[in-house]
C-alpha positions in Angstrom: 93.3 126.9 110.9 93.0 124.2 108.6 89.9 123.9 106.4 87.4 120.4 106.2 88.8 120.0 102.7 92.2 120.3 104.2 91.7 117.7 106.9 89.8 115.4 104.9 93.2 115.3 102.2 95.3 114.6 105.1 93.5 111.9 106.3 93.8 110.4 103.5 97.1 110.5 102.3 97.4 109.0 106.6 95.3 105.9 105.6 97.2 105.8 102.0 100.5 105.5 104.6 98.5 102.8 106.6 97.0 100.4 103.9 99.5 100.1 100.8 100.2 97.7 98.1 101.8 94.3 99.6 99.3 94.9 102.6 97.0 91.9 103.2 93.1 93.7 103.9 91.8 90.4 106.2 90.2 92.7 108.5 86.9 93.8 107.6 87.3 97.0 109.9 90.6 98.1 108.4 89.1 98.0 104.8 85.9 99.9 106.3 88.2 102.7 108.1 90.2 102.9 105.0 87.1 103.0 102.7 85.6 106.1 105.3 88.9 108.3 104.7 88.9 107.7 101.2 85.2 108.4 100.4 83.8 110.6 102.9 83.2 114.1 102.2 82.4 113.7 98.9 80.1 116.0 97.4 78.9 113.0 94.9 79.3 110.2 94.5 82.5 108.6 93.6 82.7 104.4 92.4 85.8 102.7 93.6 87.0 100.1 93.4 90.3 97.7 95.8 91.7 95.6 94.0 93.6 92.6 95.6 96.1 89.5 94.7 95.2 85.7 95.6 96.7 86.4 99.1 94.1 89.0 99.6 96.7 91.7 99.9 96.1 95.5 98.2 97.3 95.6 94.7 95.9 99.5 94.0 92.7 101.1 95.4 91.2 103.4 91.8 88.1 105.6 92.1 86.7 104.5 88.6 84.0 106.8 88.0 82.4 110.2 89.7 78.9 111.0 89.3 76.3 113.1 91.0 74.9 113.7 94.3 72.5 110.6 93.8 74.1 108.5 91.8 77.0 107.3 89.7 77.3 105.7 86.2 79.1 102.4 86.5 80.1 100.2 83.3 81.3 96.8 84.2 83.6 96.4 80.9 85.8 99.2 82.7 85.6 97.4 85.8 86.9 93.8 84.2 89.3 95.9 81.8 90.8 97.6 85.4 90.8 93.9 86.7 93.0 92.5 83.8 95.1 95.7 84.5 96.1 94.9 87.3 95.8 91.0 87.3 93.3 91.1 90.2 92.0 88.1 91.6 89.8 89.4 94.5 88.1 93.1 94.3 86.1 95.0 96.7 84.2 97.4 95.4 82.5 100.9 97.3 80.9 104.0 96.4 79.5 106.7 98.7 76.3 108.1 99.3 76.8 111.8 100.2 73.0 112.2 101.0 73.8 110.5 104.3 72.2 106.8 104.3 74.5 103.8 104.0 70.9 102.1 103.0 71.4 100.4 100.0 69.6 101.4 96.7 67.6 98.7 94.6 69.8 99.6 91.4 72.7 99.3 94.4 71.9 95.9 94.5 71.3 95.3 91.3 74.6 97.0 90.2 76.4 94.4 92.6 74.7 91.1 91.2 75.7 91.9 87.6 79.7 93.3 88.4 79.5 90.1 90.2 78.7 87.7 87.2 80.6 89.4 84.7 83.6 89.2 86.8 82.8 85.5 87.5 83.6 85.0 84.2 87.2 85.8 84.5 87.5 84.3 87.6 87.6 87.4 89.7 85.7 87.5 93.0 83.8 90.4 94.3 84.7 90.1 98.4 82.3 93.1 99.5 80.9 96.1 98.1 80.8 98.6 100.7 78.4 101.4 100.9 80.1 104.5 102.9 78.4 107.5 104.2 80.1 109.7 106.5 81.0 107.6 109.3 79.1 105.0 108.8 79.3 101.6 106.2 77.0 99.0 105.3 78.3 96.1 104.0 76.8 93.5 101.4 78.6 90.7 102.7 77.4 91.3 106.0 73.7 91.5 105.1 74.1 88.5 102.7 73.8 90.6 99.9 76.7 89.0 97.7 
């Protein structure tokens, strides 16, 4: 019998199959499935981060940086140095909350509105930061949070 561990790996390495680079992510219920496998089950909390051409289609998806059960260090220079990596133009960023809410923090927020200037600044454009929890997401750009 296959463990939760064991499932939750080949679920992933599924929606890895599914959404691949040259893939254009216009639906925002593919990127939320895709954004579910990839975070959920997490013990903490992981930052990650899609990163997407001027078509809108998937470059690379890179968990950036692992933290705790609560919360998760996030330094924008390594977010605009992963940007000019890749030669992003559009990114969508997520993280998961393993405690369960998709509610979004106040340093969440907060978090969002600076990535989101300092990427202005080298014309990259945050299209959604996505908050995934379980089986559920809550997404900024839906709320009117971007």
């Amino acid at each position: 019998m296959a463990t939760a561990d064991q499932i939750l790996d080949a679920a992933r390495h599924v929606i890895d199959y599914k959404v691949r680079r040259g893939v254009p992510l216009i639906s925002a219920n593919m990127v939320k499935e895709y954004l579910k496998a990839k975070l959920a089950g997490y013990d903490r909390e992981v930052f990650a981060v899609i990163l997407m051409d001027a078509k809108l289609c998937m470059i690379d998806y890179v968990e950036l940086f692992q933290g705790t059960v609560t919360q998760t260090p996030v330094y924008p220079r390594e977010v605009v140095r992963l940007t000019m990596k890749y030669n992003a133009t559009h990114v969508i960023i997520s993280h998961n909350h393993p405690t369960g809410s998709t509610e979004p923090s106040a340093a969440d927020e907060a978090l969002t509105q600076r990535l989101k200037a300092v990427l202005d600044l080298v014309d990259v454009r945050i299209l959604d930061h996505i908050i995934v929890a379980g089986n559920e997401t809550t997404s900024f750009a839906e709320r009117g949070l971007l």
